[in-house]
C-alpha positions in Angstrom: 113.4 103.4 142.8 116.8 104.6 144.2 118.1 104.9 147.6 120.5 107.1 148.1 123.0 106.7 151.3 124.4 109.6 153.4 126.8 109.1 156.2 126.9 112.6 158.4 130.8 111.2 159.6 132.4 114.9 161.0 135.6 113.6 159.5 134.5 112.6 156.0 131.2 114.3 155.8 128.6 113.5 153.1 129.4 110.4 151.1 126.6 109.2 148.5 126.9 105.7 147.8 125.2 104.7 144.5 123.4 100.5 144.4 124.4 99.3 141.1 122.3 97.0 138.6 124.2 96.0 135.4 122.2 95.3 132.3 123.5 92.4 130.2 125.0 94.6 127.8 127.8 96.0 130.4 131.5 94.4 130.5 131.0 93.4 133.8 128.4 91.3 136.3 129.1 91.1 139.8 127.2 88.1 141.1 125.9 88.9 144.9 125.0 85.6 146.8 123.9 84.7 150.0 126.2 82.6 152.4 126.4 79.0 151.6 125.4 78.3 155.6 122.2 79.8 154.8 121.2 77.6 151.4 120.0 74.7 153.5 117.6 75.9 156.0 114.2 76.0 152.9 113.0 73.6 155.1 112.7 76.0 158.0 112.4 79.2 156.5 108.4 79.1 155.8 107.6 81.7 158.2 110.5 83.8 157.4 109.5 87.3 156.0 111.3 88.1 153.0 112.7 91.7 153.4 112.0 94.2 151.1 115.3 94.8 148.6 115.5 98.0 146.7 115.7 98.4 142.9 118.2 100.6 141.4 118.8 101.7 138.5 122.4 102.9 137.4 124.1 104.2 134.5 127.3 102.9 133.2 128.5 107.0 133.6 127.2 106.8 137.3 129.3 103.5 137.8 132.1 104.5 136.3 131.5 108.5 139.1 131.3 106.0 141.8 134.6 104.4 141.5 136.3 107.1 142.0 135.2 107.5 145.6 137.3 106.7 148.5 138.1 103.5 148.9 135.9 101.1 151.0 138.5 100.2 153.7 138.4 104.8 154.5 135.1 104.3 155.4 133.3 104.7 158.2 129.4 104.3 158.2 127.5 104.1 161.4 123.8 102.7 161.2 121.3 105.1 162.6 118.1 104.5 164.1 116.4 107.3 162.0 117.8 105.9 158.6 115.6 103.4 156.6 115.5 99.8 156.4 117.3 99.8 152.8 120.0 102.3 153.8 121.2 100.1 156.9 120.9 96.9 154.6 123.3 98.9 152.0 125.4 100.0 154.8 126.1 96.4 156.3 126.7 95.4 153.2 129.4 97.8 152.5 130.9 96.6 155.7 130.7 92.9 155.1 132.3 93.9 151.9 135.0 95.9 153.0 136.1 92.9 156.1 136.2 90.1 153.3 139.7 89.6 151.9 141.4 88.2 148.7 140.9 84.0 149.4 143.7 84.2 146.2 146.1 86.5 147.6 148.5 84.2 148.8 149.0 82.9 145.1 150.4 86.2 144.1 148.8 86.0 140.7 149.0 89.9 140.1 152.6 88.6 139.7 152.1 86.4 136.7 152.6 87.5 133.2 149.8 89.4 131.6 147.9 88.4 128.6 145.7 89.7 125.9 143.0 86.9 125.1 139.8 87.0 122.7 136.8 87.2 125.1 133.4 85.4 123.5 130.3 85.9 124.9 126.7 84.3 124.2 123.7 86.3 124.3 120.6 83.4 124.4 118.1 85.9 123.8 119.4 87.0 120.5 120.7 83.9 119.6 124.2 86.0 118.4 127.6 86.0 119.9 130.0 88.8 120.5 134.2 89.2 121.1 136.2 91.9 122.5 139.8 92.0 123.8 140.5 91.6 127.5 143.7 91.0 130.0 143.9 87.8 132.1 146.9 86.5 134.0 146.1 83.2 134.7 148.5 79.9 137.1 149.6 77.3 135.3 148.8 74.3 137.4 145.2 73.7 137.8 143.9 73.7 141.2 141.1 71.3 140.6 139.4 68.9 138.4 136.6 66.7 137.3 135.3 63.9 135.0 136.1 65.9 132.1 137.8 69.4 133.2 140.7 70.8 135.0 140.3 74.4 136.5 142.7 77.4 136.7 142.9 80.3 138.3 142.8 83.1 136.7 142.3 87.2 137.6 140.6 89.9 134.7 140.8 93.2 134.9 137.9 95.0 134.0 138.3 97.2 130.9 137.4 100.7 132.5 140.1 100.1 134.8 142.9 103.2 134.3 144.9 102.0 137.2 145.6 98.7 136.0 145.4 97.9 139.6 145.9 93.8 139.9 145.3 93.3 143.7 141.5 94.8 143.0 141.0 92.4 139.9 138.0 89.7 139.9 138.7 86.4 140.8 137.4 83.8 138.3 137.9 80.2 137.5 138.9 78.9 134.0 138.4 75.4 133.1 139.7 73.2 129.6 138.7 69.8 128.8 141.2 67.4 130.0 140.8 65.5 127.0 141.6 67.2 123.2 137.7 67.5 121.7 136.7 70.2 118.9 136.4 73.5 119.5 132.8 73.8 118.6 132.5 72.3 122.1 132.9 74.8 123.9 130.8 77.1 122.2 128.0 74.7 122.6 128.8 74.2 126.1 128.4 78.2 126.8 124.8 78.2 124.8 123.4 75.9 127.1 124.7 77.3 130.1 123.2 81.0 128.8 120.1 78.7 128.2 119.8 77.2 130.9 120.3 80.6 132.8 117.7 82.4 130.9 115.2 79.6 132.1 116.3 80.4 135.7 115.3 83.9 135.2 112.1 82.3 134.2 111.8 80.1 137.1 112.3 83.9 139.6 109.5 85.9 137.5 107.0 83.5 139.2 108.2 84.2 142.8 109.6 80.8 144.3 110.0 81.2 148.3 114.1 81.0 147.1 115.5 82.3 143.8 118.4 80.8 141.3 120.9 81.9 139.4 122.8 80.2 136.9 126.8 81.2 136.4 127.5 83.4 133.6 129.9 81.9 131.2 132.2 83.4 128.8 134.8 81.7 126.5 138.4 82.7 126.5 140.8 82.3 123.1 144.4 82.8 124.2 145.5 83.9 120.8 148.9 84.4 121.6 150.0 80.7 123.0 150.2 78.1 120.4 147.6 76.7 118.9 144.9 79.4 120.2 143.6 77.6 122.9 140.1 78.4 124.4 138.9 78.0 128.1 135.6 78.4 130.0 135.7 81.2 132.0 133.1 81.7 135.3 133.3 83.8 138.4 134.9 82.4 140.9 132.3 82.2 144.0 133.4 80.9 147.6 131.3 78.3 149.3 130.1 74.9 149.6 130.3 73.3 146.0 127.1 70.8 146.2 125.8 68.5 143.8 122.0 68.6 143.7 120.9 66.2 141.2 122.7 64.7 138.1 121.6 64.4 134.4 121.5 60.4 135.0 118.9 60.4 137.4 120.5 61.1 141.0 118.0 63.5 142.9 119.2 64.7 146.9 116.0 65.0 148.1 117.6 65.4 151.6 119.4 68.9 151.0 117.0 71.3 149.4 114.0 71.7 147.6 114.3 74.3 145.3 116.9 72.5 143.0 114.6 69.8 142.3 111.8 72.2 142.0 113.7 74.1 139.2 113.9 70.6 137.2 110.4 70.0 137.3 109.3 73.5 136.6 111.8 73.9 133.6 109.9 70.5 132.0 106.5 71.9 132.5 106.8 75.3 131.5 108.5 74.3 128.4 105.8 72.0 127.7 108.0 69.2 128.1 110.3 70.2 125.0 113.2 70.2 127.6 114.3 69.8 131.3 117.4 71.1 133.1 118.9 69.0 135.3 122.6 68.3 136.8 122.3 71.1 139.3 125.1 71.8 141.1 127.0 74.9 142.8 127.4 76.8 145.7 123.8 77.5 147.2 121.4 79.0 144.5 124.1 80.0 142.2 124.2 77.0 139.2 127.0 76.3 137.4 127.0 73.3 134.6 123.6 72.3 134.4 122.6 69.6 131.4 119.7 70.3 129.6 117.5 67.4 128.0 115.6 67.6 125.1 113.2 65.2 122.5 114.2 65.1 118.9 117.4 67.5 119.3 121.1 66.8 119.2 121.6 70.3 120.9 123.3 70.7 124.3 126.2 67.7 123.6 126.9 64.3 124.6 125.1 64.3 127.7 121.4 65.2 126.4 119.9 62.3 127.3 116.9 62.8 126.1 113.9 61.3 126.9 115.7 58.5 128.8 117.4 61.2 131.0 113.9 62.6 132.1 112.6 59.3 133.1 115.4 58.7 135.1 114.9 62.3 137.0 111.2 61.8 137.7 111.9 58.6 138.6 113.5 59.7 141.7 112.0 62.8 142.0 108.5 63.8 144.2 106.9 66.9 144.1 107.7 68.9 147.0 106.1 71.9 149.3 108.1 74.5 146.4 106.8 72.0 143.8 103.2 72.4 145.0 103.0 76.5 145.8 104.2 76.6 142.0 101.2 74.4 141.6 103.4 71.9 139.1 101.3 68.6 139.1 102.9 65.5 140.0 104.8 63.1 137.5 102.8 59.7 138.3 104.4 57.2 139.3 103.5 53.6 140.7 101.9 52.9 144.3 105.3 50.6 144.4 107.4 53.6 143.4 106.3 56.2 145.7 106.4 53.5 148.8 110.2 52.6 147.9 111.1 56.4 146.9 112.7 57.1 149.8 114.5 53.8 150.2 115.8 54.1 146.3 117.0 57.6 147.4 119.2 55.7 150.1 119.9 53.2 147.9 121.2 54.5 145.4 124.8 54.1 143.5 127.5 57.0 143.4 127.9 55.7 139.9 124.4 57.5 139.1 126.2 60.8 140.8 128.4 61.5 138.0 127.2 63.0 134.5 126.4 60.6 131.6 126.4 60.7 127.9 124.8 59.4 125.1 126.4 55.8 124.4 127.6 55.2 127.8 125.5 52.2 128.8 125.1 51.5 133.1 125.0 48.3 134.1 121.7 46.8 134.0 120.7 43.5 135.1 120.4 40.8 131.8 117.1 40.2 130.4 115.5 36.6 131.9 116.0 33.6 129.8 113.6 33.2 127.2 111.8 30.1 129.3 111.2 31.9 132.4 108.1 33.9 131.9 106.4 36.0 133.8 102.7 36.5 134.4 101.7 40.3 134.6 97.8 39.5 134.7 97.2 40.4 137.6 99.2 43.9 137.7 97.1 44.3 134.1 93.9 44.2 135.8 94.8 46.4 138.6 95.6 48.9 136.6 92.8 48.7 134.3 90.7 49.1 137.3 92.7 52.0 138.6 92.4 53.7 135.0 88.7 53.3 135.1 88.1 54.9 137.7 89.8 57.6 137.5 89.0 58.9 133.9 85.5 57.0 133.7 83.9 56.9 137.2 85.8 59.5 138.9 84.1 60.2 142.3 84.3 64.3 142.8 85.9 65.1 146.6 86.7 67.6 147.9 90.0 67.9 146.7 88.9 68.1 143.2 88.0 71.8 144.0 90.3 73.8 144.9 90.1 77.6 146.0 91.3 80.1 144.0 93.1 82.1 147.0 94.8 79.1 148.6 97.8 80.6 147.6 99.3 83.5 145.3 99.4 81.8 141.4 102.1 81.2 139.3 102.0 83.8 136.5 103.1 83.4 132.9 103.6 86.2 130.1 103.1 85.1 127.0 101.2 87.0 124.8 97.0 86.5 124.7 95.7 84.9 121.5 94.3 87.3 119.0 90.7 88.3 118.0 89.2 86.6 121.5 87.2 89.0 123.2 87.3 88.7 127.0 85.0 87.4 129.0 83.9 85.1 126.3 82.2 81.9 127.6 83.2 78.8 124.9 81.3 75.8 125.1 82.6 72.5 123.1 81.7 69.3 122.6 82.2 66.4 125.5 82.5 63.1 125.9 79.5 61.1 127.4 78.6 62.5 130.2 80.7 65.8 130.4 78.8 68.9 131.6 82.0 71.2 131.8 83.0 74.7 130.1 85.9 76.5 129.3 86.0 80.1 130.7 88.2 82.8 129.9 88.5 86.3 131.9 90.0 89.0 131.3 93.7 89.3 132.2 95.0 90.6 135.8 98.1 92.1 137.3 101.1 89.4 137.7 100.0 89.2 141.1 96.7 88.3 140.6 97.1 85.7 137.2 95.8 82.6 137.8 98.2 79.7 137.5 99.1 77.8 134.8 97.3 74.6 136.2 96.0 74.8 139.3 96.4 71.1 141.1 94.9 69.4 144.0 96.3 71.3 147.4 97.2 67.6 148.5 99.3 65.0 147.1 97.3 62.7 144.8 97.3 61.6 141.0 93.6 62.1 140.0 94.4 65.8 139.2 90.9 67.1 137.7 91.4 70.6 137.4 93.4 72.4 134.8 93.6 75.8 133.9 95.7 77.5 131.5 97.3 81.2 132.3 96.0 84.6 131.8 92.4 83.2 130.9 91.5 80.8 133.3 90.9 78.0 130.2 89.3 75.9 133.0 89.4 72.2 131.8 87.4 69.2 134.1 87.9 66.2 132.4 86.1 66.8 129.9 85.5 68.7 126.6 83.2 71.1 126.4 81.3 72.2 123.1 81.7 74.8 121.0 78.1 75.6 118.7 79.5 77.5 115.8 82.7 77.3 113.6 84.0 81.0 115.2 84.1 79.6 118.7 85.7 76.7 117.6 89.0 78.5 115.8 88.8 81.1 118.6 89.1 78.5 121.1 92.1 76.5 118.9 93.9 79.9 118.2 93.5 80.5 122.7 94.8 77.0 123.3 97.3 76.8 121.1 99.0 79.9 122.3 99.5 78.2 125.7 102.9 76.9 126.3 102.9 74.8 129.6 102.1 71.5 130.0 101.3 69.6 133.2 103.4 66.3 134.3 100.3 64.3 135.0 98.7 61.9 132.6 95.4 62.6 132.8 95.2 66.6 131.9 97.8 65.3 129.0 95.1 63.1 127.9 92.3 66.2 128.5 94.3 68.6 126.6 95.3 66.3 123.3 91.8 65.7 123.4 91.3 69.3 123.2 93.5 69.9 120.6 92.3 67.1 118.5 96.1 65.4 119.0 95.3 61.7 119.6 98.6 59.8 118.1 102.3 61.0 118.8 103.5 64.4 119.2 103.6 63.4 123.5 107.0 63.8 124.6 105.3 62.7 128.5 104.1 59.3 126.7 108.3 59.3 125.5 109.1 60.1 129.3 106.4 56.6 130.5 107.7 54.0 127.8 111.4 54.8 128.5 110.6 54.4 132.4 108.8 51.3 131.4 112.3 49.7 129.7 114.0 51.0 132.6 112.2 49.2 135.1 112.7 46.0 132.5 116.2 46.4 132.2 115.9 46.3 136.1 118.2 49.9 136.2 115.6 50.7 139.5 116.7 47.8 141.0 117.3 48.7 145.0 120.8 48.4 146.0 123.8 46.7 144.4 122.3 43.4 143.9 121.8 41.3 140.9 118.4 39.7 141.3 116.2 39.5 138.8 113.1 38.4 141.0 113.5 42.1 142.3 112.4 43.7 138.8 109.6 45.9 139.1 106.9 44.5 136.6 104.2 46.3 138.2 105.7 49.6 137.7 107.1 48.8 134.2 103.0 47.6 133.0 101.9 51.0 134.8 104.2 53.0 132.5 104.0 51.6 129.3 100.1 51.4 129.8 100.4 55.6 130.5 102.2 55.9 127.4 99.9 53.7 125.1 97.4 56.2 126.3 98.9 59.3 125.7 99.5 57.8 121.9 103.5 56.9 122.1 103.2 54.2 119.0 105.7 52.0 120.3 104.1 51.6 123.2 100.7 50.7 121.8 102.5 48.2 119.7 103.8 46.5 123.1 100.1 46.6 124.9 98.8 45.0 122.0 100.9 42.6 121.7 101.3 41.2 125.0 97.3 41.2 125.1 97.6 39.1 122.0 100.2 36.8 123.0 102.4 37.4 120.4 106.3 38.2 120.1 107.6 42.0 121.1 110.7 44.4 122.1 109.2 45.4 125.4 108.5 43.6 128.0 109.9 40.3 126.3 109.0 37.7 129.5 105.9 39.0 129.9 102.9 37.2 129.6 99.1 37.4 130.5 96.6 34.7 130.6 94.4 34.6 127.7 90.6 35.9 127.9 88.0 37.4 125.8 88.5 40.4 127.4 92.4 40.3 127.2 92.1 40.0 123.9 89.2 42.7 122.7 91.9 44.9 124.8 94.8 44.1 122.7 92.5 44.7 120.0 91.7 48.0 120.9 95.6 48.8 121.0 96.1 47.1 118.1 93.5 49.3 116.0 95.3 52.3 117.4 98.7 51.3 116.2 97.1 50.7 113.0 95.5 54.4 112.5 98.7 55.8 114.3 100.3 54.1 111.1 102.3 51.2 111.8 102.3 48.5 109.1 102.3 45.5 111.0 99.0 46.8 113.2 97.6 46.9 110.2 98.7 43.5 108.4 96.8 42.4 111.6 93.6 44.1 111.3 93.6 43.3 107.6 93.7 39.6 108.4 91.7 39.8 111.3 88.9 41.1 109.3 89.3 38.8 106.4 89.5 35.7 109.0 88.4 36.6 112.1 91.4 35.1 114.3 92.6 37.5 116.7 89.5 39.9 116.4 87.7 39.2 119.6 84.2 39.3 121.0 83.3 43.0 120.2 84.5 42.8 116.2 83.0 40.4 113.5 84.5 39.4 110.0 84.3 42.2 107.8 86.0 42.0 103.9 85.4 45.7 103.6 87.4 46.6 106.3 90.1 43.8 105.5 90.8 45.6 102.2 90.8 49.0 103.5 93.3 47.7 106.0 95.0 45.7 103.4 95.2 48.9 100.8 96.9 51.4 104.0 99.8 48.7 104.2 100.4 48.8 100.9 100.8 52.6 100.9 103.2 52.4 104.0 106.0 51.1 102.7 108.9 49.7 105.5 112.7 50.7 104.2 115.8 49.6 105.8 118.6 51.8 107.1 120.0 53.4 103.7 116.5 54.5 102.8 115.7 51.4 100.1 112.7 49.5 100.1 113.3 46.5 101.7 111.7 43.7 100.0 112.6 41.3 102.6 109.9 42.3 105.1 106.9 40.5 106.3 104.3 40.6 104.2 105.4 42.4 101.0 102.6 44.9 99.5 102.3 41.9 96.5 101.1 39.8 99.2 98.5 41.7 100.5 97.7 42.9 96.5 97.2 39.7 96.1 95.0 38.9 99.6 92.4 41.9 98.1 92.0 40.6 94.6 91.0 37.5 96.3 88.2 39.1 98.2 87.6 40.8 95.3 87.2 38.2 93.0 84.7 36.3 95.5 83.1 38.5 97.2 81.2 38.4 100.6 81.0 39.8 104.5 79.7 43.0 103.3 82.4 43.5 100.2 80.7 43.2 96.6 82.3 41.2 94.2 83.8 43.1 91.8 86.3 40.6 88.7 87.7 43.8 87.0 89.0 45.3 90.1 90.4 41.8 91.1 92.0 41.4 87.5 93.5 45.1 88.5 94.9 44.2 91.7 96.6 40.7 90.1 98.1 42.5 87.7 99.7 45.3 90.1 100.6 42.5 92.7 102.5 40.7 89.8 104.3 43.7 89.2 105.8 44.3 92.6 106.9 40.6 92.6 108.7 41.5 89.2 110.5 44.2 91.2 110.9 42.1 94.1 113.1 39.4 91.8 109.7 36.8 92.4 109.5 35.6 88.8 107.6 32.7 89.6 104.9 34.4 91.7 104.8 37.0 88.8 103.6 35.0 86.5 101.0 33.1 88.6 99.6 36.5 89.4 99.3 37.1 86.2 97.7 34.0 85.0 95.4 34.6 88.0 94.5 37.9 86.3 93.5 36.6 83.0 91.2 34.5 85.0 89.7 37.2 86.6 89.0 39.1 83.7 87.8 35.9 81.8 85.1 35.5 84.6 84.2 39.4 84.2 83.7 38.4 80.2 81.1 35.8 81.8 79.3 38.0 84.2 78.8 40.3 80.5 77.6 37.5 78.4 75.2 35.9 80.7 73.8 39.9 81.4 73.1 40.2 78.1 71.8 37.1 77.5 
């Protein structure tokens, strides 16, 4: 509602004064901030009442009536004790307003040479762009740069201005890149900045004790200088200019919370599709933020990726904005979070400044290829650790925690169709689950219940997760759904949910609720590039060089986490290292070799193989048809040797340019040949069967045609004819 102002002055009588809102579609946006002094006391401002601001609503017709009113310095307003809260608040304002002066006045830039440029602006919810024509005057020297920009000044007059009063123009800043690049840049550079803006707005709608913004950016096309030259154009905001956190894995924990807390909430409520990172500005107003994203190309060189949000929750713990936003906790390593705050000291200014893609850090070399390194022990540890947790988990109190502790984070996207509310689903569990999955009816944004609701306390066995507006309560476990119709209503209600926690273990709970068991986790991504981190020793403390220092404990933890939540090249690495046998990851590392050990790499290894890499299932194929390498839990089976044997085939490995690569280990002819072997003798539950054996000669000697193997051709084939021969003999002697 709007608050009108009245000052009863004898000398000027009435005045009204209008608040103004601008809608994104009006020429101008006047960003209002609070004073930089102010943005780094979150840490004492928990029992600070937030006052009450008024909303009001303005048309453009009623801005434009309002600027015609005396100006601000003729005014004299006097707050009264009878006048409201709001009407003082807009009357101090006005005053602060009407003391501040031009910080660009003594630069004379009203004096500068006026010019018309091509104004583009982004609008991220439309995905479209518009132009119109606007008049700058803008310095020549820059008065400031960075790593890749210089910055000008530069004053705009607004549009609706008749006057063409300079002195009363907006200050902004407009930056070029320092070095030529294509103009596409800058384009892309303004879409993630609307981006990345339209996810702060995001982060506000769920009431954070302090809110963001994110500097609006426009771009400017001088098309009268040579070669049309475009600029980035921002308002120009006075203050401390602080750096909160970098796209390369600097976090200043020390300074505020809220910056950090915006990372982690971007990744989660995107369900890990993205993260924005590289906060920096003047208090809660953002400017050049990175965004990282999986699979994508989109937001330029310095979308890291998944590498760039390992490195940001590597130095990142949840804090007290974190935890009322109930985001769960990234887990890390008992070593990590007892070194956190000593990396945080630690750590180089080289890590301050923005990456991108190619630029490599300096990492300490891998060991030498005779200095191994046993990891049993951190294996075993963390197998225990895993156990218990998902298996034996011990209920405390902790795992319970009240729904009114404190106001929930709400979410509005749109409730799944054809679910009735206050329909009770009931699924299928694992061993010993007893739990459910409830859904109420919605409530007001107040009163939604959070996305996931963690643990009040720090801890990592997070048991609890609920998804918004229907309280889809998950406890580790599924629950069981009787009849086809409650099973599609509860996929078409889950899948209609859009954030993710940051914790392993409701990752794990929710693939198994949507039936996702190999790939598709971006957090399993995040895990095995922090594991090859913590090889490459990149969270080494300090500026020194020694190797001894690598954190293997924390790299096993990792990769482990992602094997789990299904990243393929991580199961690869577990297996292998269980089995002894050569890898990528985790090159030094070795374990000592057990029964267990190896029914564990096993278990990987059959993962891998139905996640569909070739060379898991080579393995299993000869495992089965030999028995080495298939543990204590697994005996010989030729049926499953061939069934492993027949999905190699159909994978086929290619090189780079897309060509079948004939070169590879074990070619399909190979493994054609391995089954027409089986095939031909029979045994350990596979019939024999001389046709199909003649069959798979003949195909295997076809390949090695193709494969320029003349000589192995044509002893396949050979091997054929004596196959079917012995078919000829299984006939006569039936008839006979």
């Amino acid at each position: 509602m709007s608050h009108s102002i009245s000052s009863n002055d004898d000398e000027f009588g009435d005045i009204v004064l209008f608040p103004l809102t601008f809608s994104d579609d009006e020429e101008e946006q006047e960003d209002l901030t609070e004073s930089s002094n102010d943005a780094s006391d979150e840490r004492e401002s928990e029992n600070e009442v937030e006052e009450i601001k008024p909303k009001a609503h303005m048309t453009l017709r009623q801005r434009r009536l309002s600027k015609s009113y005396a100006p601000l310095a003729n005014l004299k307003l006097k707050v009264k004790p009878g006048q409201s809260r709001a009407q003082n608040h807009w009357i101090m304002a006005i005053k602060k307003a009407r003391d501040l002066s031009d910080p660009w006045a003594s630069f004379h830039i009203e004096d500068i040479k006026t010019e018309f440029c091509i104004r583009h602006r982004y609008n991220p919810h439309k995905k479209t762009w518009t132009k119109d024509e606007v008049q700058v005057k803008m310095m020549k020297k820059p008065f400031n740069r960075g790593a890749m920009r210089q910055c000008f000044r530069l004053k705009k007059i607004s549009t609706f201005s008749r006057s063409g009063d300079w002195s009363h123009a907006q200050n902004y800043v407009a930056k070029r890149y320092i070095e030529k690049v294509d103009r596409d840049v800058y384009f892309q550079d303004v879409r993630l900045q609307m981006d990345a803006k339209v996810w702060g707005e995001e982060y506000n709608r769920h009431n954070p004790p302090k809110k963001v913004d994110i500097f609006q950016m426009y771009i400017l096309e001088f098309k009268d200088r040579p070669g049309e030259p475009l600029y980035h154009l921002e308002h120009f905001i006075e203050g401390e200019y602080i750096k909160y956190n970098s796209n390369s894995g600097f976090v200043d924990e020390n300074l505020r919370y809220t910056p950090q807390a915006f990372s982690h909430f971007t990744f989660e409520r995107s369900a890990h599709n993205l993260i924005v990172v590289d906060i920096q500005g003047v208090g809660d107003l953002y400017t050049d933020p990175q965004i990282h994203t999986v699979g994508s190309c989109e937001y330029g060189d310095g979308n890291l990726g998944a590498k760039g949000m390992a490195l940001f929750f590597h130095s990142h713990i949840c804090n007290d904005i974190c935890n009322s936003l109930n985001l769960t906790e990234f887990d890390l390593s008992p070593r990590e979070i007892a070194t956190h705050k000593d990396f945080l000291r630690a750590q180089r200014k080289s890590i301050m400044q923005t990456k991108v893609r190619g630029e490599i850090e300096q990492c300490l070399s891998l060991s030498p290829s005779s200095e191994k390194i046993d990891i049993t022990r951190f294996l075993d540890h963390q197998r225990t650790c895993s156990t218990g947790v998902s298996d034996g988990h011990t209920p405390t109190d902790l795992d319970s925690p009240s729904m009114d502790d404190e106001e929930p984070m709400s979410v509005d996207s749109p409730s799944p169709s054809g679910v009735p509310y206050g329909v009770r689903f009931r699924s299928p569990s694992d061993t010993d689950s007893q739990s459910s999955m409830t859904k109420e009816g919605c409530r007001s944004s107040k009163e939604r219940s959070p996305i996931y609701e963690p643990d009040d306390q720090r801890t990592t066995n997070h048991s609890h997760f609920r998804f918004d507006h229907h309280q889809l309560t998950l406890t580790n476990h599924l629950p069981t759904l009787h009849t086809l119709e409650e099973e599609e209503a509860f996929n078409r209600m889950a899948g209609s949910q859009n954030a993710r926690p940051s914790c392993v273990a409701l990752e794990k709970d929710f693939r198994k609720l949507m039936n996702h068991k190999i790939g598709d986790s971006i957090l399993g991504k995040v895990h095995h590039e922090m594991a090859k981190y913590h090889e490459v020793g990149r969270f080494v403390l300090g500026d020194s060089k020694d190797e001894k220092l690598i954190d293997w404990e924390s790299a096993i933890f990792h990769e482990e986490h992602a094997a789990e939540l299904g990243e393929l090249e991580a199961m690869v690495t577990m297996a292998k290292l269980y089995l002894g046998q050569d890898r990528e990851v985790l090159v030094n590392c070795v374990v000592e070799p057990s029964d267990e050990h190896t029914n564990r790499g096993v278990d990987f290894m059959v993962e891998a193989a139905e996640a569909g890499d070739r060379g898991a299932m080579v393995y299993m194929g000869r495992a089965f048809e030999t028995g080495d390498g298939l543990g204590t839990l697994r005996s010989v089976s030729w049926e499953d040797a061939v069934y492993w044997y027949e999905q190699a085939v159909k994978t086929h490995d290619n090189d780079e340019g897309g060509q079948f690569d004939c070169t590879i280990n074990d070619p399909s002819y190979t493994l054609m040949a391995k089954q027409a072997e089986m095939y031909r003798q029979g045994g350990h539950g596979l019939d024999k069967d001389p046709q199909r054996a003649g069959d798979l000669y003949n195909e295997a000697a076809e390949a090695a045609m193709e494969a320029m193997k003349g000589r192995l051709a044509n002893k396949y084939f050979a091997l054929a004819e004596e196959a079917y021969g012995e078919m000829e003999e299984e006939e006569v002697e039936t008839t006979g």
